[in-house]
C-alpha positions in Angstrom: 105.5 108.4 80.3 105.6 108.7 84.1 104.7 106.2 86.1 101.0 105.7 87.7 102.2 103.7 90.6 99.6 103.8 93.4 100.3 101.5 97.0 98.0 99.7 99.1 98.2 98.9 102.7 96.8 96.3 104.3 98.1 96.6 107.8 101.6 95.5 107.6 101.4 94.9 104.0 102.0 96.2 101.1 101.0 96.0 97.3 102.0 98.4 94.3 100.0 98.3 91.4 101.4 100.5 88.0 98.2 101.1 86.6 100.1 101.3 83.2 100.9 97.3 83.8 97.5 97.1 83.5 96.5 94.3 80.3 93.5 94.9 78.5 92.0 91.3 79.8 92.5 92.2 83.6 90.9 95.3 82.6 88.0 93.3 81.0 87.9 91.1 83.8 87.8 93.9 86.7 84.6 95.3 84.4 83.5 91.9 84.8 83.8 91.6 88.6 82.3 95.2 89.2 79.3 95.3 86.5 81.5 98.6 85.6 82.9 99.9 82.4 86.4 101.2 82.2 86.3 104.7 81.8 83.9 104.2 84.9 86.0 102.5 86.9 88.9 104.3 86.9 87.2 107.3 87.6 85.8 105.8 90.4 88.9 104.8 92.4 90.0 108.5 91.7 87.4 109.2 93.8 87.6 106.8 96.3 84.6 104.7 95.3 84.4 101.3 97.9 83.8 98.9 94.4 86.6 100.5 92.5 89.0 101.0 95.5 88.4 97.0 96.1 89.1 96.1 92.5 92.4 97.6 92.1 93.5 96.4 95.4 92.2 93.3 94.3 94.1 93.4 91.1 97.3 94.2 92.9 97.1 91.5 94.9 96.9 89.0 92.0 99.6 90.8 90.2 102.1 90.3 93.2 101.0 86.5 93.1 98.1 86.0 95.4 95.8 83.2 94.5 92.6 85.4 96.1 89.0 85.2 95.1 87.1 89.0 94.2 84.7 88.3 97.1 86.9 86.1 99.3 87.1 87.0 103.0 90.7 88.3 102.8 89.3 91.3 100.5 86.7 92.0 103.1 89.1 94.2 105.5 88.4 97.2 107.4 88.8 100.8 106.2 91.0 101.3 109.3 93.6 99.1 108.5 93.4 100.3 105.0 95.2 102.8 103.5 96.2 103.8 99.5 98.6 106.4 97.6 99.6 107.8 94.3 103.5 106.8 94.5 105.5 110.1 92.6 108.5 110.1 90.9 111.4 111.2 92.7 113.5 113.5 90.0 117.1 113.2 90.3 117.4 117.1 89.5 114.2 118.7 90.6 113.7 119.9 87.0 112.0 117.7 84.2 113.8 116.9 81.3 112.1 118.8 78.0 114.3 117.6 75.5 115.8 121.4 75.1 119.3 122.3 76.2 119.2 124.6 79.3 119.2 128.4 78.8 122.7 129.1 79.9 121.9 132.7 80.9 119.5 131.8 83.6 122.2 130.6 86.2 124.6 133.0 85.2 125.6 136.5 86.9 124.7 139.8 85.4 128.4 141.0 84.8 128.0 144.2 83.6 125.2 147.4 84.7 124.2 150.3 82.4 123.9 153.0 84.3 
């Protein structure tokens, strides 16, 4: 499975949340805090909803060990000093591993021509 890492920035700051980290009570309790089911919600920060975008941030910030209420003042910021991204994977070999053993006549020469 590759990771779902996504990073927030809060001016200087930074939190990373692996969004398969996530439990199945913190995703209970985020559907709690937003009035939003699941399936909702992550579909929602896909698309950049304010509610959802807040909740995972939110959830990230607790997960790094911030003691932070939902609605507390420090989760009121300003979009400008905001920012969020999808972290990739950074392959070692720029190919991804299938499980199947190269095909050794791709990287070598034609040696012979028929004419």
């Amino acid at each position: 499975m590759k990771p779902l890492d996504f990073r927030f920035k809060l001016g200087e700051s930074e939190w990373t949340l692996d969004f398969h980290s996530i439990t199945v009570d913190e995703s209970i309790e985020l559907c709690k805090l937003t009035g939003c089911k699941w399936i909702q919600l992550c579909g929602d920060f896909d698309q950049g909803d304010a509610l959802a975008v807040k909740a995972f941030f939110w959830l990230a910030r607790r997960k790094a060990g911030e003691q932070l209420t939902f609605d507390g003042e420090a989760m009121n910021f300003r979009w400008a000093d905001f920012g969020r991204e999808l972290l990739r994977p950074v392959a070692a070999d720029a190919t991804e591993d299938t499980g199947q053993a190269p095909d050794p006549t791709a990287a070598t020469p034609k040696t012979s021509r028929k004419k």
